[in-house]
DONU-953895 format. One line per 10 residues: number of its first residue (from 0); their letters; for each residue x, y, z negated of C-alpha. Coordinates in pm, whole numbers, plus 32768, in hexadecimal, padded with zeros to 4 digits. Layout:
BEGIN
NUM> a> X,Y,Z | ...
! end
This chain:
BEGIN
0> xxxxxxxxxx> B3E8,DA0A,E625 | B43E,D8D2,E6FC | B324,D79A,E6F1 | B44B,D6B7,E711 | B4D6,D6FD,E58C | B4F8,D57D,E57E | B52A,D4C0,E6B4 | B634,D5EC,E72C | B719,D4EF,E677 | B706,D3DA,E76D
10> xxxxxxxxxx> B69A,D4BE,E8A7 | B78B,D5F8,E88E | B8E5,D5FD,E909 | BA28,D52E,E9D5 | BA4E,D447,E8C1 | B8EB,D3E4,E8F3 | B8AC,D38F,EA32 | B8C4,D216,E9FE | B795,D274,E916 | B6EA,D2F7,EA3A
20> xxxxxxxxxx> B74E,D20F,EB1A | B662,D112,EA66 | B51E,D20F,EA25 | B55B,D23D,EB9D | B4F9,D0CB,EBE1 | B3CC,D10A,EB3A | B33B,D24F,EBE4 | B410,D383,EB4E | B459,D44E,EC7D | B559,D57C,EC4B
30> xxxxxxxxxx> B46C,D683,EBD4 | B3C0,D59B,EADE | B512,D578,E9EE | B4A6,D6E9,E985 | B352,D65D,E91C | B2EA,D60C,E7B6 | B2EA,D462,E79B | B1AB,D3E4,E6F8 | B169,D285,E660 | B02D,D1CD,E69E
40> xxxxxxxxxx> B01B,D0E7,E58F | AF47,CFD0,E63F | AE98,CEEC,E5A3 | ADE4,CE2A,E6AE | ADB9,CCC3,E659 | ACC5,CBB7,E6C0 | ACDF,CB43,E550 | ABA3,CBE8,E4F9 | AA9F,CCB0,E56F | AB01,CDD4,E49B
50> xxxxxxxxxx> AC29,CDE7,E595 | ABE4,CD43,E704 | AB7F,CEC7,E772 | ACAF,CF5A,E70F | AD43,CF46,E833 | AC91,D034,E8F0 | ACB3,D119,E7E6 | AE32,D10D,E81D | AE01,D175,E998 | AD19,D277,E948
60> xxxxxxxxxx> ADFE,D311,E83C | AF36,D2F5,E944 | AE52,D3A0,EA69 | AE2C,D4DB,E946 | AF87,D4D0,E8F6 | B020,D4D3,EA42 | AF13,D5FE,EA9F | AF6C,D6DB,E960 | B0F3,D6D8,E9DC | B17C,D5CF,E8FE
70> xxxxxxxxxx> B201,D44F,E94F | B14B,D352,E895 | B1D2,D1F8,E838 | B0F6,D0D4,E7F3 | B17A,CFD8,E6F9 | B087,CED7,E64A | B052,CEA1,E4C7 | AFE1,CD57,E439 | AE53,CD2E,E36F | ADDE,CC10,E2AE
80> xxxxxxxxxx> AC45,CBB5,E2CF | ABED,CBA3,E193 | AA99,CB3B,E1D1 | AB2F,C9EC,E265 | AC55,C9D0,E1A3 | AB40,C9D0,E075 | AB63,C8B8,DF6E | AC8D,C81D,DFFE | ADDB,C82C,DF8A | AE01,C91E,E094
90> xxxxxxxxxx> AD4E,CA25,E008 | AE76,CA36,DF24 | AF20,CAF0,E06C | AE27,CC16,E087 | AEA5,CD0A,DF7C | B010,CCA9,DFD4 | AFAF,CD0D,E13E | AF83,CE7A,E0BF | B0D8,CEA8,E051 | B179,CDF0,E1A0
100> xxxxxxxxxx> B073,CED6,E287 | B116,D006,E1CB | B284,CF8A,E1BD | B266,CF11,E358 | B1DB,D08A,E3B0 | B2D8,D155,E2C7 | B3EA,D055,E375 | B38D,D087,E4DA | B328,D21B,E4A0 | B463,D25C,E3F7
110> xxxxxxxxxx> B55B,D16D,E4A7 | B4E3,D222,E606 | B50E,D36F,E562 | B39E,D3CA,E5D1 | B315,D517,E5C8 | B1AD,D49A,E557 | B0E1,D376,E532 | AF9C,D322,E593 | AEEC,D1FC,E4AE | ADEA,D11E,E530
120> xxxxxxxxxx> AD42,D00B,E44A | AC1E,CF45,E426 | AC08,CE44,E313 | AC20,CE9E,E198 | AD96,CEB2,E15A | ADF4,CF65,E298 | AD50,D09E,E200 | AE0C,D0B7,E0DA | AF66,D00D,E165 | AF58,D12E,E269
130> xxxxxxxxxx> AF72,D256,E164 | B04C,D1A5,E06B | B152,D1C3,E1B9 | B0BC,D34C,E226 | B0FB,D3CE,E098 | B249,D309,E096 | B2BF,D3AA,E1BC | B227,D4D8,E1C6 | B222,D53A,E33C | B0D3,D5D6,E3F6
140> xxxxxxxxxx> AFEF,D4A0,E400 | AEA3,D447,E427 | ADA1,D327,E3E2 | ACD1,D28A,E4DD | ABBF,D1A5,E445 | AB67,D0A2,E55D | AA19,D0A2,E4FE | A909,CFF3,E46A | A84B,CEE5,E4E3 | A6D3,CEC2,E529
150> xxxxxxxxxx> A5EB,CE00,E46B | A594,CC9E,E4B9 | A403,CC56,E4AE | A331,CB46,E47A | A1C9,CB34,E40C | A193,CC82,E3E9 | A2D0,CD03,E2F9 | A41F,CD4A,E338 | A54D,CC80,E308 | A6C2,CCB3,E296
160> xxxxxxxxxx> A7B9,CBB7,E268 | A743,CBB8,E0FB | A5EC,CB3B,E158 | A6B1,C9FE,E1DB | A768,C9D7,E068 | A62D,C9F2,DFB8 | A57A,C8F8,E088 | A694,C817,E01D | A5DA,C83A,DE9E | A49D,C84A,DF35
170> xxxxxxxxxx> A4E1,C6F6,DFE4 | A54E,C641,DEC6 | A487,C6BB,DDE8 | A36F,C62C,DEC2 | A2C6,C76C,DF27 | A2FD,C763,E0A9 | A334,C619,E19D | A466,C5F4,E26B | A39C,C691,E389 | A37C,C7D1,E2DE
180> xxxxxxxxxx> A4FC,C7E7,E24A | A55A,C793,E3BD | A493,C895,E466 | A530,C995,E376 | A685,C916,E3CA | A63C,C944,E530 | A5B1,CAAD,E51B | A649,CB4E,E428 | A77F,CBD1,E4B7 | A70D,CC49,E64C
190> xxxxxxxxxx> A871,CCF4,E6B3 | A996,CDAB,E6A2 | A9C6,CE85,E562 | A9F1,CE62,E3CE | A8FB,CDE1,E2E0 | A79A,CECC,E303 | A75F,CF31,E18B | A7FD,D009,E081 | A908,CF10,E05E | AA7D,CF40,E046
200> xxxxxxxxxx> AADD,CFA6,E1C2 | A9CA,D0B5,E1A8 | A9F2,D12C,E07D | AB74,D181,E0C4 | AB2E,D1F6,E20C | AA38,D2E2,E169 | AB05,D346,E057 | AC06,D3B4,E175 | AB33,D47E,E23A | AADA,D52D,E0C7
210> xxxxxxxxxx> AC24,D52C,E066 | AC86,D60F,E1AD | AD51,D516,E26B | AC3A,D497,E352 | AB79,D578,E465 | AA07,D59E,E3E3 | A90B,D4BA,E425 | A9FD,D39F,E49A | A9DC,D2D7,E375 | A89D,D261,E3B3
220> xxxxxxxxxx> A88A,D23A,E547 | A832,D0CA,E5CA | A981,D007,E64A | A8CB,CFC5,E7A7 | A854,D139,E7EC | A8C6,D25C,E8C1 | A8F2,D338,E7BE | A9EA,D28B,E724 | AAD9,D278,E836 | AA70,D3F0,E872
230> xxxxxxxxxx> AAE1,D42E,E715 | AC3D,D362,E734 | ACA8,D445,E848 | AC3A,D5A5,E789 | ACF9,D4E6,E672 | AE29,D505,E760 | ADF7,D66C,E7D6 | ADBF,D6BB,E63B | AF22,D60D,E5DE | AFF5,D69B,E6EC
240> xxxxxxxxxx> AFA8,D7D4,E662 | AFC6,D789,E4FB | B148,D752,E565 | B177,D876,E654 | B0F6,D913,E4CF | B1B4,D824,E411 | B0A5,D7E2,E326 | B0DE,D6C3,E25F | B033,D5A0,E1B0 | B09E,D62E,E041
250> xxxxxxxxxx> AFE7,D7A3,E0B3 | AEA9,D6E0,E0A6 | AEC1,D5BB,DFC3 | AEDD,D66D,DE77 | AE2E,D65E,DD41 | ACEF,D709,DDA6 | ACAE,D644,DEF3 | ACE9,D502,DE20 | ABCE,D597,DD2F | AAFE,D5BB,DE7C
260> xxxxxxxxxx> AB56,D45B,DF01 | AADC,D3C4,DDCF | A993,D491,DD9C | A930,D444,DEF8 | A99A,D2BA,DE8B | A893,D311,DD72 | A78A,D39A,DE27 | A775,D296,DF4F | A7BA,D17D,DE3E | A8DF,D0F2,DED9
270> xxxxxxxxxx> A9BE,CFBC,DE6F | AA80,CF83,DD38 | AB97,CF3C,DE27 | ABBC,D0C6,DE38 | AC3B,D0BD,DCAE | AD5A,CFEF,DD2C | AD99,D0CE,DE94 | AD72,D224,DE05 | AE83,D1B3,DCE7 | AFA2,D150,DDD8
280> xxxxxxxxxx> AF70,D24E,DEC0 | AF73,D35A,DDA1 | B0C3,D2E5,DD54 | B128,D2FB,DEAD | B0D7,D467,DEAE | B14F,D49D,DD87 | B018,D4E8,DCF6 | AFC2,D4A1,DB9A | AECE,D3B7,DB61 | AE2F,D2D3,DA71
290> xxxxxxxxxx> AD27,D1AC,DA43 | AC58,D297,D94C | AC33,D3CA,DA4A | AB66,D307,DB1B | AA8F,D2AB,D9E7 | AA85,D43D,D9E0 | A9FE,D486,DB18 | A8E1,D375,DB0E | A858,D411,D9C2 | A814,D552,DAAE
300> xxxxxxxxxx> A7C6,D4CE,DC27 | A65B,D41F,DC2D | A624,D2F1,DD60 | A584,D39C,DE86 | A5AB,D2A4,DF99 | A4BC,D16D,DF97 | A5A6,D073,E019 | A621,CF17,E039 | A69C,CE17,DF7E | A564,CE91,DE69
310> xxxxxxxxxx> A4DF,CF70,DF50 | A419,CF6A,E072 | A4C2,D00F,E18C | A61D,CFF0,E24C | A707,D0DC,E2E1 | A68C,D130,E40A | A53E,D182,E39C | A5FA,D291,E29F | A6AE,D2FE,E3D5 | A544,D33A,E46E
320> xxxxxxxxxx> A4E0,D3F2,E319 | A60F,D4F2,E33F | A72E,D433,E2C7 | A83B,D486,E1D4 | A840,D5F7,E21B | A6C3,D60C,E19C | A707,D54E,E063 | A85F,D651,E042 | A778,D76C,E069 | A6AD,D73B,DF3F
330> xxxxxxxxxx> A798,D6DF,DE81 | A81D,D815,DED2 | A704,D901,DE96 | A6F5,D85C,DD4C | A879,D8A7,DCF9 | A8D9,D74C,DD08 | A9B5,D795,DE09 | AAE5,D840,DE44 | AA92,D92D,DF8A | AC06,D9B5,DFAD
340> xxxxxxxxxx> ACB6,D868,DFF1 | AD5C,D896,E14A | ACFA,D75D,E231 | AE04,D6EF,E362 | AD11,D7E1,E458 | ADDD,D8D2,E393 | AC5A,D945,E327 | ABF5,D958,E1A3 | AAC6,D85D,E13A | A9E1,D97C,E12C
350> xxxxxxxxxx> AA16,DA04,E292 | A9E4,D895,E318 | A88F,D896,E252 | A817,D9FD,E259 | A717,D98A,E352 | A69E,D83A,E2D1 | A537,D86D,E21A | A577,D894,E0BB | A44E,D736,E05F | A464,D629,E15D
360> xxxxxxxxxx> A2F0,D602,E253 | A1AC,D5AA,E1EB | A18B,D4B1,E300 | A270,D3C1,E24F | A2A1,D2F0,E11E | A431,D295,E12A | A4AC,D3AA,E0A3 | A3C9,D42B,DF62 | A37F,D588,DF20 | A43C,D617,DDD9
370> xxxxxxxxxx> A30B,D643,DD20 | A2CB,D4C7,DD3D | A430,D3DF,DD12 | A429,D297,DD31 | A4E1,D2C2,DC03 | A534,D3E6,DB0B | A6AE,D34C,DAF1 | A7C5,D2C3,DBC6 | A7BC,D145,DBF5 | A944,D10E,DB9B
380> xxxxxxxxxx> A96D,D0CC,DA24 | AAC7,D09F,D95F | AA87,CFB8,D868 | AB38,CF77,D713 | ABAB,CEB6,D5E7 | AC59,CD96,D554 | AC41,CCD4,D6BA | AC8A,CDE3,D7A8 | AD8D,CEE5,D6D6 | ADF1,CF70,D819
390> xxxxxxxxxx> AC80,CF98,D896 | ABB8,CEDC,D97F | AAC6,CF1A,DAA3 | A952,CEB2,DAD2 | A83D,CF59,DBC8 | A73C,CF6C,DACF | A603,CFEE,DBF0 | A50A,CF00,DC49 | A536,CE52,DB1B | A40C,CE15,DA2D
400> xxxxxxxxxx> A4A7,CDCF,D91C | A604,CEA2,D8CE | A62B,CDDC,D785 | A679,CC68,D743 | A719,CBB3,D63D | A749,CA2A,D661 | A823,C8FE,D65D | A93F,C8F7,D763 | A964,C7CD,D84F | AAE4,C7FA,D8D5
410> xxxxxxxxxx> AB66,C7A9,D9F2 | ACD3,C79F,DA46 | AC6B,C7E3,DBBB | AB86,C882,DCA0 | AB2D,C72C,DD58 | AAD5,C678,DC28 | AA08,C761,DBCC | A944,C77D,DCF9 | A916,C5EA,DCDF | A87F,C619,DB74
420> xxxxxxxxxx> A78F,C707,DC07 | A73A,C653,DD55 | A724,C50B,DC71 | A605,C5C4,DBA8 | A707,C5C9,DA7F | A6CA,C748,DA0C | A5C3,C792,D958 | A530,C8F4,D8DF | A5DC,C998,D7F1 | A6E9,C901,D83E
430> xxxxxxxxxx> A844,CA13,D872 | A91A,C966,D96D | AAB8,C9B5,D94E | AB93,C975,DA71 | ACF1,C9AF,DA3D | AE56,C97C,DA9C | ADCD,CA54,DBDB | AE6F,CB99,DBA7 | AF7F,CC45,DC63 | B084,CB67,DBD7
440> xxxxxxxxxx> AFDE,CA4F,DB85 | AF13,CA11,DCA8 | AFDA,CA9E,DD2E | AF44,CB78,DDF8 | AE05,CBC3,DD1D | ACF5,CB01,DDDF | ABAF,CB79,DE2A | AAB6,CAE1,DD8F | A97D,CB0C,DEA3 | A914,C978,DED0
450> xxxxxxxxxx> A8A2,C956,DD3E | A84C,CA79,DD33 | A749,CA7C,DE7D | A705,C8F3,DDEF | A697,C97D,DCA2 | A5B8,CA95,DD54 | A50E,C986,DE31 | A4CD,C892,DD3D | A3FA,C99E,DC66 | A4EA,C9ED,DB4F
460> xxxxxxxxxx> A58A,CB26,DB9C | A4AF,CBE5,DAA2 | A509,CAF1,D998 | A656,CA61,D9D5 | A7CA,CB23,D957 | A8E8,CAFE,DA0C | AA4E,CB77,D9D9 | ABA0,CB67,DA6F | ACD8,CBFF,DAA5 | ACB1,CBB8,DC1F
470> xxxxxxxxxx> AC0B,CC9D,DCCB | AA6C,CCCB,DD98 | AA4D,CCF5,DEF1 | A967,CE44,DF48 | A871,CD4E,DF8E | A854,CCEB,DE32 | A73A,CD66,DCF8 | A691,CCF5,DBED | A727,CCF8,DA6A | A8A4,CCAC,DADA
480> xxxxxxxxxx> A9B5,CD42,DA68 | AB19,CD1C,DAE7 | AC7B,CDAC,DB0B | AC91,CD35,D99E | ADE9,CDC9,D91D | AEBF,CD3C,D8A6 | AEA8,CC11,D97C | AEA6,CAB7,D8DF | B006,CA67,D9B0 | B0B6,CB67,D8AD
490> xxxxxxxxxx> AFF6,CB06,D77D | AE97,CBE7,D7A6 | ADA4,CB8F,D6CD | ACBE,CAE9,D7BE | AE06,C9DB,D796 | AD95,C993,D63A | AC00,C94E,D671 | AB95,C7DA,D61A | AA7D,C756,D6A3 | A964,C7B6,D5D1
500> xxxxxxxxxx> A9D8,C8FF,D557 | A8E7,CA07,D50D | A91A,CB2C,D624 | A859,CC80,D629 | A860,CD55,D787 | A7B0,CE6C,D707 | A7B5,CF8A,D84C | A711,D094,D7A8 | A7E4,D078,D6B2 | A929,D048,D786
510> xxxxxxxxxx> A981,CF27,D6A8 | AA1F,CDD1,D6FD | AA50,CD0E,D5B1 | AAC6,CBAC,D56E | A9EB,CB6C,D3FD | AAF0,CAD8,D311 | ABD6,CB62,D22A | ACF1,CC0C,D249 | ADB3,CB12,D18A | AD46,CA0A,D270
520> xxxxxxxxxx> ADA1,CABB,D391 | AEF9,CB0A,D2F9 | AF04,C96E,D2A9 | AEA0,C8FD,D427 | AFC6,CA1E,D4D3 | B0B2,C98B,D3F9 | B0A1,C810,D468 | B03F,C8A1,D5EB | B15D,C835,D6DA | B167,C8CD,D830
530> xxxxxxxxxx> B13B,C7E3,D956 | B257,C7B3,DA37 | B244,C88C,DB87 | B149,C7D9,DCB7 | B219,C849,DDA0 | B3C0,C854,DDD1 | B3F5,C8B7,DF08 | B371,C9C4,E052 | B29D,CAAF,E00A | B1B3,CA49,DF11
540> xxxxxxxxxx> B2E5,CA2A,DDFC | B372,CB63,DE66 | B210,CC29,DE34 | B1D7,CB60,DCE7 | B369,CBC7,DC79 | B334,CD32,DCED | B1B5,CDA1,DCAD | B127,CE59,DB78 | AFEA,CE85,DACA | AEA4,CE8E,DB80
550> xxxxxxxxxx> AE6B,CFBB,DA7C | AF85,D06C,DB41 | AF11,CFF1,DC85 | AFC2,CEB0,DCA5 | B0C9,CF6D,DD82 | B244,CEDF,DDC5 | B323,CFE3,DDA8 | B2F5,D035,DC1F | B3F9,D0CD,DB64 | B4DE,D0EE,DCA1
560> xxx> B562,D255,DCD3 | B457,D33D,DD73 | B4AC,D3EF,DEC4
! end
């Protein structure tokens, strides 16, 4: 079988040579147009930390392409940083960046006719943007995480960019001077890489080595160490092959290494963003998928990793512990994992693990042996009822109290919110709403990190609510729930809540319940009128026009005829 099945089309024959006259001008030499093309989706930026390293990823992964016999083509791919985009109007740009990320690579893999592509992301929405374009296409393609970054330190802990939104509440809440909330600006971010804990860019990068589509181990190497350019080239070697085998993205993401994704997701107690990922890139597969199966899989997969944002540890020091592959292994000794999934090594899950220690080593405290959890359950919950019909999602670990019931103080914003609770406005007991943030309404579906870190730092996150149909960065705990569905934007009942109302988040419970009758309720939809659209024009109208549900994964391409 030829390498070239693809790129024969623009390399093979009289009527092509203008085609080759071009790739000539950019290195093709006359044996190469016999060679399998491969895409390197690269996206270096100096945007963000999460992405300034990138760059020598690329080169690395063309050095390993060129050496396994194939010609490799660098293009670039856009990111947003959402940790400085955060509670700006920008921020509304992030989640729309997943679906242009996905549409630019699918454009440029398919409009080349390459043979294979080669993905290689950093901040939170590269991950996911990436496979929405691999399971789309469906040629040989691999993910290349560019690596976590290294924690910050100052007086004797460690930093992540979180540590620099909750000194925000601590600030103004009068717990720490504007010496202190500057020295944990200036340390808590030292170089190149994405944001240290269990956040968002992690836990998708994880969930891709689990899920079979990332090399072991890569998921959790630091951005500025050898081993991660190492791993970049193997990466190469690993996809050349996958096309000289023509094993494809839908061969591996299937039901089963979804099932695996989102166990490991469990088990390392990843970000709620995952809910929303793991949704839209189901449907990409065509894998079916819902909200509830992820409420499924917590009730069986307890929290082994102690990690940040409500842990204590980062990624690299879980890297140190033995990394995804030693959390995989118990799972799988424990049947919580499927062992037959095929990876893009062309290797099942249990011959990459058959040698990993079945209980992760004494000598270490990051990853918890399976006799002692950090918790018995996953962290995910889907939550239910008369506000959230199409479910909800709150990380319910680290939380001291799961149950609250209180009045609701609404905001129609994410910044005015964050003013009431810098201003010393929210009190506890208090459940917060913030709405009109969802994927339409928003649009985008916000994240929701600066109250939320302001709430933590000013003391209340153990007895403070807060909803929303935006969404949480990775970075985010304490009793928040969001995702709400549906959104207030197409008349969700988190449109109808006065200020005042009686609200019950009840995790154990998996409830979210506005308290007042269902006659009222009918009474207030009724007179509700939807707001005219923020935005009527680029990109921001056409997401809000085109996106659906954030309980289908807020994707764009709903009810459009499936490939």
């Amino acid at each position: 079988m030829s390498d070239n099945l693809r790129s024969r089309v623009v390399t093979q024959g009289v009527q092509r040579s203008p085609n080759r006259a071009m790739l000539r001008a950019v290195g093709f030499e006359d044996a190469d147009f016999n060679k399998a093309i491969v895409g390197i989706a690269n996206g270096y930026s100096t945007i963000t930390p999460c992405n300034m390293g990138i760059n020598q990823l690329a080169q690395r992964a063309e050095s390993g392409i060129k050496s396994a016999g194939a010609m490799p083509q660098i293009f670039g791919t856009i990111t947003i940083s959402d940790g400085i985009s955060m509670g700006t109007e920008g921020m509304k740009y992030s989640l729309v960046s997943r679906e242009v990320i996905a549409d630019s690579i699918e454009t440029a893999c398919t409009g080349q006719s390459m043979d294979g592509v080669l993905a290689i992301g950093g901040c939170d929405k590269n991950m996911p943007g990436a496979m929405l374009a691999i399971a789309r296409m469906n040629i040989p393609a691999i993910f290349v995480y560019g690596g976590t970054i290294k924690p910050g330190h100052y007086n004797g802990r460690d930093l992540t960019v979180v540590s620099s939104f909750e000194a925000v509440g601590q600030y103004s809440a009068g717990k720490i001077d504007e010496t202190e909330l500057t020295a944990v600006e200036q340390n808590a971010c030292p170089g190149a890489g994405s944001c240290g804990g269990m956040f968002t860019a992690n836990t998708m990068s994880s969930a891709f080595e689990a899920m079979g589509m990332s090399l072991p181990y890569s998921s959790t190497m630091a951005a500025e160490d050898a081993e991660k350019a190492d791993s970049t080239e193997k990466s190469a070697f690993v996809l050349v092959e996958a096309i000289r085998k023509q094993l494809l993205p839908r061969q591996i993401i299937t039901r089963k290494s979804i099932e695996n994704a989102i166990s490991v997701i469990m088990a390392v107690g990843g970000s709620t963003n995952a809910v929303l990922h793991f949704l839209a890139i189901a449907r990409a597969a065509g894998v079916e998928l819902t909200i509830d199966d992820f409420e499924t899989i917590r009730g069986r997969v307890p929290v082994l990793c102690d990690l940040k944002p409500s842990g204590k540890y980062v990624a690299t020091d879980l890297h140190k512990a033995g990394g995804i592959p030693q959390v995989m292994k118990m799972l799988l000794v424990h049947d919580l994992l499927h062992g037959d999934c095929i990876t893009i090594s062309g290797q099942t899950i249990a011959e990459i693990l058959a040698d990993v220690p079945n209980e992760p080593r004494a000598d270490q405290d990051v990853i918890r042996p399976w006799d002692k959890p950090m918790y018995a359950q996953g962290h995910l919950a889907v939550l239910k009822g008369n506000l959230a019909t199409e479910g909800a999602v709150a990380k319910i670990t680290g939380v001291k109290k799961p149950v609250i019931t209180g009045p609701a103080r609404v905001f129609e914003s994410e910044e005015a919110c964050l003013d009431a609770i810098l201003a010393g406005k929210i009190k506890a007991g208090d459940v917060i709403v913030i709405r009109y943030e969802g994927p339409k309404g928003g649009p985008g579906m916000r994240e929701m990190l600066a109250p939320t870190s302001a709430i933590i730092g000013a003391g209340l996150g153990d007895s403070v609510g807060l909803i929303t149909d935006g969404r949480f960065s990775g970075g985010t705990y304490g009793m928040v729930v969001g995702h709400v569905a549906p959104e207030a934007a197409v008349g969700g009942a988190i449109a109808l809540v006065e200020e005042g109302d009686s609200i019950t988040i009840d995790a154990p419970a998996r409830l979210l319940q506005l308290n007042i009758s269902d006659e009222e309720l009918a009474r207030r939809r009724a007179n509700w009128q939807p707001r005219p659209p923020r935005y009527t024009k680029g990109v921001l109208a056409k997401y809000a026009k085109l996106v659906s549900s954030s309980s289908l994964g807020a994707v764009t391409d709903l009810g459009l005829f499936d490939s």
